[in-house]
mmCIF file of the N, C-alpha and C atoms, coordinates in Angstrom:
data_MODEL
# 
_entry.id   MODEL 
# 
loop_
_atom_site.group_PDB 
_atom_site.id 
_atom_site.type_symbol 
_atom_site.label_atom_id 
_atom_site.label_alt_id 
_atom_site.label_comp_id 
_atom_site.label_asym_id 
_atom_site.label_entity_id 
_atom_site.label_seq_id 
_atom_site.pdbx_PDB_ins_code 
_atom_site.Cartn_x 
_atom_site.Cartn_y 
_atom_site.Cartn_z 
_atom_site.occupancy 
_atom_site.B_iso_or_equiv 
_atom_site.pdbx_formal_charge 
_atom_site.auth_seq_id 
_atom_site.auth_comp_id 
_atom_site.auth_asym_id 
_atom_site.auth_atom_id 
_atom_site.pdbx_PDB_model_num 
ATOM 1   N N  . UNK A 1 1  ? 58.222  124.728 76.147  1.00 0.00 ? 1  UNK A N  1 
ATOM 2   C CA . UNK A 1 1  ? 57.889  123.668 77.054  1.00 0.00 ? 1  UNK A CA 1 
ATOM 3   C C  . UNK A 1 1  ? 57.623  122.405 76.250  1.00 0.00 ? 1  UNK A C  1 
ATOM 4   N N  . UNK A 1 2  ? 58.021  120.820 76.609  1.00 0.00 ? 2  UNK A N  1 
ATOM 5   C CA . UNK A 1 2  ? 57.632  119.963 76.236  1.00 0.00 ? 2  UNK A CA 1 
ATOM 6   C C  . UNK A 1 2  ? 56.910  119.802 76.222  1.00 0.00 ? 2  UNK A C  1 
ATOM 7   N N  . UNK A 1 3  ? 55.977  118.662 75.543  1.00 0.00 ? 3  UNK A N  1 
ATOM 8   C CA . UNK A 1 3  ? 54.978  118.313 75.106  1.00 0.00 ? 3  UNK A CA 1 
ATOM 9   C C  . UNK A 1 3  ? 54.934  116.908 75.816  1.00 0.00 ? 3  UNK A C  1 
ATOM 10  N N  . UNK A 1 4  ? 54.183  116.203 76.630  1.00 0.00 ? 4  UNK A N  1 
ATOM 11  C CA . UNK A 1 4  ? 54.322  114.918 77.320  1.00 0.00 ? 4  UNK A CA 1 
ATOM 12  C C  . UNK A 1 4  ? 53.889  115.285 78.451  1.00 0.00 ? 4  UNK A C  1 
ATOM 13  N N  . UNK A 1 5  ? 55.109  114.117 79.330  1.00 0.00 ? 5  UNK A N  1 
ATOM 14  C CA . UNK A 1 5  ? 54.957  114.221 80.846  1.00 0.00 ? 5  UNK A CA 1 
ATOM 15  C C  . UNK A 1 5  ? 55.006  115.546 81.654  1.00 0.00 ? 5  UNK A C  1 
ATOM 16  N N  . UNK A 1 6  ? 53.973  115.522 82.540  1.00 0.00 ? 6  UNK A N  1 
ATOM 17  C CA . UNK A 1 6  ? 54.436  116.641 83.226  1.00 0.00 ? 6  UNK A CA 1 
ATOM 18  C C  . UNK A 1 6  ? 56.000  116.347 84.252  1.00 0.00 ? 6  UNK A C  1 
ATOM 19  N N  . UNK A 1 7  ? 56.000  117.795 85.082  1.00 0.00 ? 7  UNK A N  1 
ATOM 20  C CA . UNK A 1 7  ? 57.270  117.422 85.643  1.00 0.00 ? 7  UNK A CA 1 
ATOM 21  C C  . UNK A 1 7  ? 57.063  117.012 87.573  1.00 0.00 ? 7  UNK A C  1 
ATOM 22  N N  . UNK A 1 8  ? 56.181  116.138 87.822  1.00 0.00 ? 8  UNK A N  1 
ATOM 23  C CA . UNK A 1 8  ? 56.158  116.064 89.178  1.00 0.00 ? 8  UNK A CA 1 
ATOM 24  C C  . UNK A 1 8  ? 57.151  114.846 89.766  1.00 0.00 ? 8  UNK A C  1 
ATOM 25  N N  . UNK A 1 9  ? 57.069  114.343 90.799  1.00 0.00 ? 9  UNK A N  1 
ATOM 26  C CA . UNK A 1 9  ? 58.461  113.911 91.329  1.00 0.00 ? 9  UNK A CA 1 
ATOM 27  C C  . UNK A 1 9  ? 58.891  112.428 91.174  1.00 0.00 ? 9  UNK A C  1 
ATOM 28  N N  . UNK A 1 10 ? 57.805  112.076 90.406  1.00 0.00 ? 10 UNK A N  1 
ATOM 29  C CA . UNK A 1 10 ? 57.430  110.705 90.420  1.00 0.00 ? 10 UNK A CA 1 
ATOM 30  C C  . UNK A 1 10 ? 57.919  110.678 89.077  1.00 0.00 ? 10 UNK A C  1 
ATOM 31  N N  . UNK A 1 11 ? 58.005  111.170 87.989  1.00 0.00 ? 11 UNK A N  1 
ATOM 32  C CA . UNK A 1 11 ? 58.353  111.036 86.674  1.00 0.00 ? 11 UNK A CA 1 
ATOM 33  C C  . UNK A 1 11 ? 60.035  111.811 86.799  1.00 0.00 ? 11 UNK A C  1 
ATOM 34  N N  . UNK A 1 12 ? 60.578  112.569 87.616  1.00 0.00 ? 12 UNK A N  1 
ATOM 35  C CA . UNK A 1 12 ? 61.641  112.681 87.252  1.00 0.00 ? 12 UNK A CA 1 
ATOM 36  C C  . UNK A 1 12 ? 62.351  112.178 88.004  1.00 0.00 ? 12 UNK A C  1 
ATOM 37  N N  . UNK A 1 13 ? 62.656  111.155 88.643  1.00 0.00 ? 13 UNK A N  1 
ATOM 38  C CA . UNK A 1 13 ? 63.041  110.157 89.726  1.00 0.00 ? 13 UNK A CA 1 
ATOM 39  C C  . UNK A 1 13 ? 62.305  108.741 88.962  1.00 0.00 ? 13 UNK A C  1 
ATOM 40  N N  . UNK A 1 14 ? 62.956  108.056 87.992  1.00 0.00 ? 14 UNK A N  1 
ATOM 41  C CA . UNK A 1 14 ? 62.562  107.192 87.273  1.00 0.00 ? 14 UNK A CA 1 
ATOM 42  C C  . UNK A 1 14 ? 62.838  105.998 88.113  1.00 0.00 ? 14 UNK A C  1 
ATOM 43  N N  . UNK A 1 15 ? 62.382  104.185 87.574  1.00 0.00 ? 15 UNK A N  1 
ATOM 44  C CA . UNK A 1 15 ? 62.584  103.287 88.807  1.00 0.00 ? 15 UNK A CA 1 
ATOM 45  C C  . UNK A 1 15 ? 63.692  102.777 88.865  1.00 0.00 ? 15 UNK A C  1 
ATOM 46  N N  . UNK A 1 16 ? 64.500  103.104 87.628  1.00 0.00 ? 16 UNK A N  1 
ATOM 47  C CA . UNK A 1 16 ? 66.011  102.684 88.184  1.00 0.00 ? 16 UNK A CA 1 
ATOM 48  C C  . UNK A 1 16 ? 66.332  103.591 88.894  1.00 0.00 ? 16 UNK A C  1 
ATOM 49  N N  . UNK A 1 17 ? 66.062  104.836 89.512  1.00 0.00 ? 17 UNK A N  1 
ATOM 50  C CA . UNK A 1 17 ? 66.709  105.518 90.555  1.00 0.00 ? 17 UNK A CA 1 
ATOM 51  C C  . UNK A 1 17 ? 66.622  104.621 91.933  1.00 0.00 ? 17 UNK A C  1 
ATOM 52  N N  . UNK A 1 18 ? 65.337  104.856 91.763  1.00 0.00 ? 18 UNK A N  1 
ATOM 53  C CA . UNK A 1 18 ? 65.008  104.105 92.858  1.00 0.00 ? 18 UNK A CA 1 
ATOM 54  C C  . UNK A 1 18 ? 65.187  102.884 93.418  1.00 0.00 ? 18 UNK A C  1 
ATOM 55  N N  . UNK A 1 19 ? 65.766  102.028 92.677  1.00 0.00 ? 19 UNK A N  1 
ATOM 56  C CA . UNK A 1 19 ? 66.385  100.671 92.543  1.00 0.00 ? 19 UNK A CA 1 
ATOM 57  C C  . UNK A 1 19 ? 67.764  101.190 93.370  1.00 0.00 ? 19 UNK A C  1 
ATOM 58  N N  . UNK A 1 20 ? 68.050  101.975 93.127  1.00 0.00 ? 20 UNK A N  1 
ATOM 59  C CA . UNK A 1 20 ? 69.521  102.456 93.402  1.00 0.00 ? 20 UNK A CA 1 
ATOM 60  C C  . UNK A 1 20 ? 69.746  102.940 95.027  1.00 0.00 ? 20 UNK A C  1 
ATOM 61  N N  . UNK A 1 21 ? 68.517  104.000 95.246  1.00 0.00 ? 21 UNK A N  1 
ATOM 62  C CA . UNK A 1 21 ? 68.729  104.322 96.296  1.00 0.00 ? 21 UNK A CA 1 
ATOM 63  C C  . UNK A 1 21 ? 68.314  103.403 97.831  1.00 0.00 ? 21 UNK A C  1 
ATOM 64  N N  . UNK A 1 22 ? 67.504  102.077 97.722  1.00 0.00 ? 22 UNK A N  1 
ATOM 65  C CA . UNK A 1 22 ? 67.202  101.469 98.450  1.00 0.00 ? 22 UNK A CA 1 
ATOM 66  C C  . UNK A 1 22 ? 68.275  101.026 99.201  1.00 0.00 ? 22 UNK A C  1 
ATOM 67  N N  . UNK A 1 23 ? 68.245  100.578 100.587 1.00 0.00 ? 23 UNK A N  1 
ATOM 68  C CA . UNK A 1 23 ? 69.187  99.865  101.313 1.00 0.00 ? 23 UNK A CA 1 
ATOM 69  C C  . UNK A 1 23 ? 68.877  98.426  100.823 1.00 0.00 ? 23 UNK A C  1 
ATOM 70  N N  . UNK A 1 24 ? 70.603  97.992  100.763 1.00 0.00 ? 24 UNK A N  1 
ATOM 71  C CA . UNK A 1 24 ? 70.291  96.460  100.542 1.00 0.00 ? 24 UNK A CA 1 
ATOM 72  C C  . UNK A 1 24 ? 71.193  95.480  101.267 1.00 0.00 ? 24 UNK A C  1 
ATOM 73  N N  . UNK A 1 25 ? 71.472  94.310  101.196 1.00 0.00 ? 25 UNK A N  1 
ATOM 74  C CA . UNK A 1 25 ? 72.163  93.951  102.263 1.00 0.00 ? 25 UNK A CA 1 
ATOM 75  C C  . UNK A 1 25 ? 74.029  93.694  101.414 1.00 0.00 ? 25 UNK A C  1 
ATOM 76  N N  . UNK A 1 26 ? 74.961  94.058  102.262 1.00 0.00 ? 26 UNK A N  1 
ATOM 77  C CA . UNK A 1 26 ? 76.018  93.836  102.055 1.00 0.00 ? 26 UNK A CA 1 
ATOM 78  C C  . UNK A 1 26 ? 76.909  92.371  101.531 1.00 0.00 ? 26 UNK A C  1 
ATOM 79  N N  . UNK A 1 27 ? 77.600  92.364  100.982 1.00 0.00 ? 27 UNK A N  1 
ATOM 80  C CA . UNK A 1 27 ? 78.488  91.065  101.282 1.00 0.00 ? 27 UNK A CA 1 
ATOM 81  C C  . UNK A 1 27 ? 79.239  90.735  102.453 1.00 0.00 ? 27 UNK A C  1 
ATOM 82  N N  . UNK A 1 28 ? 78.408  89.286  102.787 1.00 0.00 ? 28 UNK A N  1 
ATOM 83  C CA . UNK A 1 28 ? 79.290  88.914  103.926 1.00 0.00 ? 28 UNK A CA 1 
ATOM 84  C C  . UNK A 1 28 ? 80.868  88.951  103.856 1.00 0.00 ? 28 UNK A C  1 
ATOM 85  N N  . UNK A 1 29 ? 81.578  89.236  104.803 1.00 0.00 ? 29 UNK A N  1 
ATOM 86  C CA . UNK A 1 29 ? 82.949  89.643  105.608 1.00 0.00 ? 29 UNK A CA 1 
ATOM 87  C C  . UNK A 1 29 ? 83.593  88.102  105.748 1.00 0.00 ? 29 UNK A C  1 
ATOM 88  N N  . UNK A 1 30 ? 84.460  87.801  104.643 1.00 0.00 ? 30 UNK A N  1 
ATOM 89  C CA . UNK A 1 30 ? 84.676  86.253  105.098 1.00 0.00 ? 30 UNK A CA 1 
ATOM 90  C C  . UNK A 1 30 ? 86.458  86.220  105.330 1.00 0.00 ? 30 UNK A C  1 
ATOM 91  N N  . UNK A 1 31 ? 86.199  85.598  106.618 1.00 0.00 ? 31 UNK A N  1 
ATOM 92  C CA . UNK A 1 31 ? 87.875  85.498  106.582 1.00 0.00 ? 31 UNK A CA 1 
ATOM 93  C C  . UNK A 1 31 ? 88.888  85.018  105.588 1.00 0.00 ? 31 UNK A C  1 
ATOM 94  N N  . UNK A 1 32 ? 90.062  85.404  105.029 1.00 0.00 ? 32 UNK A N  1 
ATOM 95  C CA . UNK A 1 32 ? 90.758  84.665  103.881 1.00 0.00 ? 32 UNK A CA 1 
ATOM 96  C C  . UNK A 1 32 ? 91.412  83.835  104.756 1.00 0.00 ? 32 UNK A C  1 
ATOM 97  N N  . UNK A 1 33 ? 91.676  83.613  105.623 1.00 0.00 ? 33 UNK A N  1 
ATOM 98  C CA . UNK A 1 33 ? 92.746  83.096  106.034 1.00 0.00 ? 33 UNK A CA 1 
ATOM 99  C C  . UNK A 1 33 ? 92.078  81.211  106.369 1.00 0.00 ? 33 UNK A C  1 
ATOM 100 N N  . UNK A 1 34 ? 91.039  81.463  106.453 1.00 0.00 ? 34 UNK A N  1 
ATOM 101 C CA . UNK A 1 34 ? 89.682  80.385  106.554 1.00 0.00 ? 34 UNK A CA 1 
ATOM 102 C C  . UNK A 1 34 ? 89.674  79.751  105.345 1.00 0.00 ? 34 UNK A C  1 
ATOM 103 N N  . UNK A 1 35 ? 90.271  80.152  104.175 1.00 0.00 ? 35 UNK A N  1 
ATOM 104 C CA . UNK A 1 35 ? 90.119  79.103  102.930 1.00 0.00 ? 35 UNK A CA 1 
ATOM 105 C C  . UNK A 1 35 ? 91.449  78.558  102.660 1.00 0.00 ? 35 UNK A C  1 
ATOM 106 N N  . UNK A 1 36 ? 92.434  78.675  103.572 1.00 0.00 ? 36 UNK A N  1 
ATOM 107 C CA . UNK A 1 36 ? 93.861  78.344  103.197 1.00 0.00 ? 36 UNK A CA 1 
ATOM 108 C C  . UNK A 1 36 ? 93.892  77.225  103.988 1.00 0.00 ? 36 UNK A C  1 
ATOM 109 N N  . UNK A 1 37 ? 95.120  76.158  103.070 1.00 0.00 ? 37 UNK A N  1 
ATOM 110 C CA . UNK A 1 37 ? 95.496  74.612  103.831 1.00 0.00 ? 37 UNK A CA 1 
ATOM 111 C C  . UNK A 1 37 ? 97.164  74.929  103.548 1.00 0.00 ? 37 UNK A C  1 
ATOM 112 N N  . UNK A 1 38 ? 97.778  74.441  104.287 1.00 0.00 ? 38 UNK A N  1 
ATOM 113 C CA . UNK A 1 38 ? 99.559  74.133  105.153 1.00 0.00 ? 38 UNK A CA 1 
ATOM 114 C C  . UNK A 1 38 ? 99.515  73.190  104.122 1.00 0.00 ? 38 UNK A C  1 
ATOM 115 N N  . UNK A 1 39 ? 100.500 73.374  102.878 1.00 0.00 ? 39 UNK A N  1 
ATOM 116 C CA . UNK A 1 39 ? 101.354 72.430  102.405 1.00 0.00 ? 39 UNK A CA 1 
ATOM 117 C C  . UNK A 1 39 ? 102.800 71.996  102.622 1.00 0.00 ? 39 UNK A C  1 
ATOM 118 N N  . UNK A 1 40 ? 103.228 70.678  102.577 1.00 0.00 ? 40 UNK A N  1 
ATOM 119 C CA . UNK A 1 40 ? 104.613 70.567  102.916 1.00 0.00 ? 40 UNK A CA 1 
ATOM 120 C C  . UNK A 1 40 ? 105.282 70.890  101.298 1.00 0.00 ? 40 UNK A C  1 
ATOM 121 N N  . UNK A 1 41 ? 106.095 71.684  101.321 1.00 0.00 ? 41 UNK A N  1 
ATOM 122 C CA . UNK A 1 41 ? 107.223 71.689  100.056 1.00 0.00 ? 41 UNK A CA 1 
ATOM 123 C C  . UNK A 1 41 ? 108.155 70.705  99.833  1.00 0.00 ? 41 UNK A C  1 
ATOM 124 N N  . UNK A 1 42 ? 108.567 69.665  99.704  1.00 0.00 ? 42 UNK A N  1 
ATOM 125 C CA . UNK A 1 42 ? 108.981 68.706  99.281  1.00 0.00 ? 42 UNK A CA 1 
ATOM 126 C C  . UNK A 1 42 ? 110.298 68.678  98.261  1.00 0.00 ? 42 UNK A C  1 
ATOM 127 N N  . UNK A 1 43 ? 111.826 68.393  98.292  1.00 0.00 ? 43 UNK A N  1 
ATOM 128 C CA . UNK A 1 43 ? 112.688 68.611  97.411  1.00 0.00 ? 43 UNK A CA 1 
ATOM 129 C C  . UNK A 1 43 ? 112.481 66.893  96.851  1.00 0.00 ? 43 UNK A C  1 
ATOM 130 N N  . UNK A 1 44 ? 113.325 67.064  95.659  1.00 0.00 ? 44 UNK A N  1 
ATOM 131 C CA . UNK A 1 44 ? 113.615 65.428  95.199  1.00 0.00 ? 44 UNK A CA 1 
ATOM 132 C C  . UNK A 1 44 ? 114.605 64.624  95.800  1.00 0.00 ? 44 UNK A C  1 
ATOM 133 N N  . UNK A 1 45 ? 114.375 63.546  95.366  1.00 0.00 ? 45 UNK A N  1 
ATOM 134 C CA . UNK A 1 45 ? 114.906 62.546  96.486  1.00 0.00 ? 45 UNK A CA 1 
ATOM 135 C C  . UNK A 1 45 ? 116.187 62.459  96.622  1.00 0.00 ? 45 UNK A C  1 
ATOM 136 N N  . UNK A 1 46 ? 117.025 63.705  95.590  1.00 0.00 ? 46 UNK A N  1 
ATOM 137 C CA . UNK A 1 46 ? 118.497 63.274  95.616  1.00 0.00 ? 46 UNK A CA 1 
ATOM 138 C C  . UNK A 1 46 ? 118.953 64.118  96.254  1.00 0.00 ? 46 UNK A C  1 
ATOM 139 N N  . UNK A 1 47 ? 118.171 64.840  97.160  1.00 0.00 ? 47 UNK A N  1 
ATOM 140 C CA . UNK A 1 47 ? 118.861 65.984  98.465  1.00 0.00 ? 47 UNK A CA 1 
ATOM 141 C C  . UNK A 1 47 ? 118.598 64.824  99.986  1.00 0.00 ? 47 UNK A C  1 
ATOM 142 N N  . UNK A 1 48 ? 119.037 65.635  100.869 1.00 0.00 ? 48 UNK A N  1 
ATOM 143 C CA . UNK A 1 48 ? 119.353 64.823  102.290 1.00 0.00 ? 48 UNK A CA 1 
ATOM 144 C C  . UNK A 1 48 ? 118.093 65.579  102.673 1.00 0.00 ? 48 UNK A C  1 
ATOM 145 N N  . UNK A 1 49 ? 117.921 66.995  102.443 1.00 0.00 ? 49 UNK A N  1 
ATOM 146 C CA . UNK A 1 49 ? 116.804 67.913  103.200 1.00 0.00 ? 49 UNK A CA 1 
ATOM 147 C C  . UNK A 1 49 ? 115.443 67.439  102.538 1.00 0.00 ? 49 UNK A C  1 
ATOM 148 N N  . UNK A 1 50 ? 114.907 66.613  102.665 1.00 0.00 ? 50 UNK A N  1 
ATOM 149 C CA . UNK A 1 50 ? 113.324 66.502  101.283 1.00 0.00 ? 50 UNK A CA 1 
ATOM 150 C C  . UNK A 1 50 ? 112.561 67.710  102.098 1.00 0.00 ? 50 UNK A C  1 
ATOM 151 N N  . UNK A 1 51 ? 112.516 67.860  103.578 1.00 0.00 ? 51 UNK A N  1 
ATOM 152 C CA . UNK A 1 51 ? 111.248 68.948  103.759 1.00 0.00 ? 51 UNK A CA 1 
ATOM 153 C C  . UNK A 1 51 ? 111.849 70.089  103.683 1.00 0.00 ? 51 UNK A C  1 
ATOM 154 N N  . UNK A 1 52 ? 111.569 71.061  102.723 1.00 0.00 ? 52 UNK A N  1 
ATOM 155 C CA . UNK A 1 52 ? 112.183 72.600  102.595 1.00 0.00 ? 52 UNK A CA 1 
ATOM 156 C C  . UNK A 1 52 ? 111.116 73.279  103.669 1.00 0.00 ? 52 UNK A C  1 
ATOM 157 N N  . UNK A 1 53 ? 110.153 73.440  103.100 1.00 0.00 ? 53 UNK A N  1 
ATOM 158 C CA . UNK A 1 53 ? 109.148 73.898  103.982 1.00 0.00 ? 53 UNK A CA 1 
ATOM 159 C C  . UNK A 1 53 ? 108.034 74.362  104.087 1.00 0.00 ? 53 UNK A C  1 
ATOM 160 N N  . UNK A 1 54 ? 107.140 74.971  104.370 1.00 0.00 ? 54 UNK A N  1 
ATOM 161 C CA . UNK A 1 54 ? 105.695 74.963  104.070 1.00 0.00 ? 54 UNK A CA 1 
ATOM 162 C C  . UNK A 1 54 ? 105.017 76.002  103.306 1.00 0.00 ? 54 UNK A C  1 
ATOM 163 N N  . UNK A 1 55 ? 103.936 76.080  102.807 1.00 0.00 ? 55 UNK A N  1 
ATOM 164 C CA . UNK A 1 55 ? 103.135 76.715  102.233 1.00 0.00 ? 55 UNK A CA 1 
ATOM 165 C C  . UNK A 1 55 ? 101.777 76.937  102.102 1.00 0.00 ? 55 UNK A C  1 
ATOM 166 N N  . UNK A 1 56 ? 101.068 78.234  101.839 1.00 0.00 ? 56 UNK A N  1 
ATOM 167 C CA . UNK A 1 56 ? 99.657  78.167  102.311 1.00 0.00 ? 56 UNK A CA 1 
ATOM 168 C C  . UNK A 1 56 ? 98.941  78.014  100.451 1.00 0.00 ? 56 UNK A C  1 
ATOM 169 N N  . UNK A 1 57 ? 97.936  77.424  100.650 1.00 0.00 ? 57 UNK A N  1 
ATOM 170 C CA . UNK A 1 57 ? 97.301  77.705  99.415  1.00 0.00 ? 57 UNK A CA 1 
ATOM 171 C C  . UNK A 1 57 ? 95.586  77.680  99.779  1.00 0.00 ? 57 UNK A C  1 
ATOM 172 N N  . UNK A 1 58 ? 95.076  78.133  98.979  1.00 0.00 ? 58 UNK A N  1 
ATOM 173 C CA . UNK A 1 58 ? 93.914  78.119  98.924  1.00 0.00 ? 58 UNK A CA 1 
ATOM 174 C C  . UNK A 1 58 ? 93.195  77.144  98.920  1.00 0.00 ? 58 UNK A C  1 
ATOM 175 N N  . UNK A 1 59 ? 92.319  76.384  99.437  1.00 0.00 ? 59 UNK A N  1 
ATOM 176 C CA . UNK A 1 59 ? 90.977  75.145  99.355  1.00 0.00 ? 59 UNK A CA 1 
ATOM 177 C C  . UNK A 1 59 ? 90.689  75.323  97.973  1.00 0.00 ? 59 UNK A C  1 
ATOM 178 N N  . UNK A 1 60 ? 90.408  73.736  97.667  1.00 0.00 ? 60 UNK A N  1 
ATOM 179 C CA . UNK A 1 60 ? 89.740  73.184  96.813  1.00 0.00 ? 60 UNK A CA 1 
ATOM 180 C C  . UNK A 1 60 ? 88.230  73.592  96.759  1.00 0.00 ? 60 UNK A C  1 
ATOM 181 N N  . UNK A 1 61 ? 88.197  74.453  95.578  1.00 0.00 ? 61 UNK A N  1 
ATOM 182 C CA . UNK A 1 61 ? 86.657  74.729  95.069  1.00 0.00 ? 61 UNK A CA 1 
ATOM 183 C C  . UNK A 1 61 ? 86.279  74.800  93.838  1.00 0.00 ? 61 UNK A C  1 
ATOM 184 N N  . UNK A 1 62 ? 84.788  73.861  93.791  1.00 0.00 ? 62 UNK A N  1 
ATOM 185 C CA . UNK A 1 62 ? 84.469  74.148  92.406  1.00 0.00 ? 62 UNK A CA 1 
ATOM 186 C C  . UNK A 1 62 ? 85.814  73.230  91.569  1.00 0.00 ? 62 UNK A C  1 
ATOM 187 N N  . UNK A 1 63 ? 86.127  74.152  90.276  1.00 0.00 ? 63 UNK A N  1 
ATOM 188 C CA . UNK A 1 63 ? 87.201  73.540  89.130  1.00 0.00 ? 63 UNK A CA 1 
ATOM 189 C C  . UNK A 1 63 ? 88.728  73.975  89.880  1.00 0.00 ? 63 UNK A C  1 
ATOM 190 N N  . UNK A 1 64 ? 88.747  74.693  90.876  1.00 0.00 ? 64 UNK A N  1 
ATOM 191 C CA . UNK A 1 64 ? 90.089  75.486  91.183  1.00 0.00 ? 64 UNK A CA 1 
ATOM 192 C C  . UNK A 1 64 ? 91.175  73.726  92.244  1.00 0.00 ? 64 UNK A C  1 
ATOM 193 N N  . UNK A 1 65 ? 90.985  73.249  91.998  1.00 0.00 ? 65 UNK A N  1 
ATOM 194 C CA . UNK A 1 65 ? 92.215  72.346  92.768  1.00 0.00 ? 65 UNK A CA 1 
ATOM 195 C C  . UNK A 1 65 ? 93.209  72.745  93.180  1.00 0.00 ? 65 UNK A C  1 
ATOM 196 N N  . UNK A 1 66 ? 93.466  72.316  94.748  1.00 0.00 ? 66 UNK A N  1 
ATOM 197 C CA . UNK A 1 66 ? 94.483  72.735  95.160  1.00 0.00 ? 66 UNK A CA 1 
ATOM 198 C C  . UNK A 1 66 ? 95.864  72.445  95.279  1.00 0.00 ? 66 UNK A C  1 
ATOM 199 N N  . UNK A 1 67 ? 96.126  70.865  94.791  1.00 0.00 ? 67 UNK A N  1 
ATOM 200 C CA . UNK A 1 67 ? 97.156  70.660  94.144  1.00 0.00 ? 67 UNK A CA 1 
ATOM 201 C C  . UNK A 1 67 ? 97.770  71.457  93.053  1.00 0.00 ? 67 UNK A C  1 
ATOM 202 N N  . UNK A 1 68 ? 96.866  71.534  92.329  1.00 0.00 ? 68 UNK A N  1 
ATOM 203 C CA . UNK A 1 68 ? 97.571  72.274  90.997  1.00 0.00 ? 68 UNK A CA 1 
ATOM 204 C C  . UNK A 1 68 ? 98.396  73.862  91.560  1.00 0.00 ? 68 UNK A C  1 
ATOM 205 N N  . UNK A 1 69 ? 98.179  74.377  92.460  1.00 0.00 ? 69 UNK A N  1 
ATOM 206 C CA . UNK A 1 69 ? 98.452  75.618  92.275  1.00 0.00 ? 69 UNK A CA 1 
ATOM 207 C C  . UNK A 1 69 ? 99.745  75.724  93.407  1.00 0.00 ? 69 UNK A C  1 
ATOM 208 N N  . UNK A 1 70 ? 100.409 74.142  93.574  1.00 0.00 ? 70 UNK A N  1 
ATOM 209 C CA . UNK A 1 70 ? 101.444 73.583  93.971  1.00 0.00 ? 70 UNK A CA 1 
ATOM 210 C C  . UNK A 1 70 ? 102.575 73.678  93.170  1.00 0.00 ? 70 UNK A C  1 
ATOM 211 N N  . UNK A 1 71 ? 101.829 73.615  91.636  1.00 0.00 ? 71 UNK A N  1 
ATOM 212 C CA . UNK A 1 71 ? 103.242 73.397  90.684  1.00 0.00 ? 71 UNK A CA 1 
ATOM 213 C C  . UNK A 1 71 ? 103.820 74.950  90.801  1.00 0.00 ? 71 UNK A C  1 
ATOM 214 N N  . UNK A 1 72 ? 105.181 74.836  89.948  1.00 0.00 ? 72 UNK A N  1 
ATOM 215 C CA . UNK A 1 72 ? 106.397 75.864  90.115  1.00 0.00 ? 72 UNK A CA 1 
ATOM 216 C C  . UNK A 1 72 ? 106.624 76.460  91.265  1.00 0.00 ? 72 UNK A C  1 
ATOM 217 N N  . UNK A 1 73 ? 106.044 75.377  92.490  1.00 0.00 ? 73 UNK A N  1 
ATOM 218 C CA . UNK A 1 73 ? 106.430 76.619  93.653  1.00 0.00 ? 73 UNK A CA 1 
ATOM 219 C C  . UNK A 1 73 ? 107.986 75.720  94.242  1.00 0.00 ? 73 UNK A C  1 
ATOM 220 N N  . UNK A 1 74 ? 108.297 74.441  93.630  1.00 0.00 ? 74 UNK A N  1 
ATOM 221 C CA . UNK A 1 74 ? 109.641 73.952  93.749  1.00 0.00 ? 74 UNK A CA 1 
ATOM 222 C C  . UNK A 1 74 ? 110.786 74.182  92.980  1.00 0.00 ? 74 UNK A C  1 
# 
C-alpha cells in the first residue's frame, strides 16, 4: 500500500476532472451564408462581355480583406 493520500473520492477525481465534466455553454450556430457579399467578375476591357459573372466571398474582417481574395478568380 502507498504511503500518502488516502483513496476517497475526492482525491481520485482530481480538479481537472472536474473542470471537464461540468456543463458549459456551446458555440453559437452562426450562419455562413451571413458573412458572404455578391461580387461582380469583371473581364478586361478588350472583350464586348466585361460582366462574366458573379461571386460570393467572404466580409471584410479584422486583417482578412475582401478584395484581396478577388485576385486569380479572373
Amino acid at each position: 500500500m502507498a504511503i500518502g493520500r488516502c483513496c476517497d473520492e475526492k482525491t481520485v477525481w482530481g480538479k481537472s476532472q472536474k473542470k471537464v465534466n461540468k456543463k458549459g455553454k456551446g458555440k453559437k450556430v452562426v450562419d455562413t451564408m451571413a458573412r458572404k457579399e455578391w461580387y461582380d467578375v469583371r473581364a478586361p476591357n478588350q472583350f464586348k462581355e466585361r460582366n462574366v459573372c458573379k461571386t460570393l466571398v467572404n466580409r471584410t474582417a479584422g486583417l482578412r480583406i475582401a478584395s484581396d481574395s478577388l485576385k486569380g478568380r479572373v
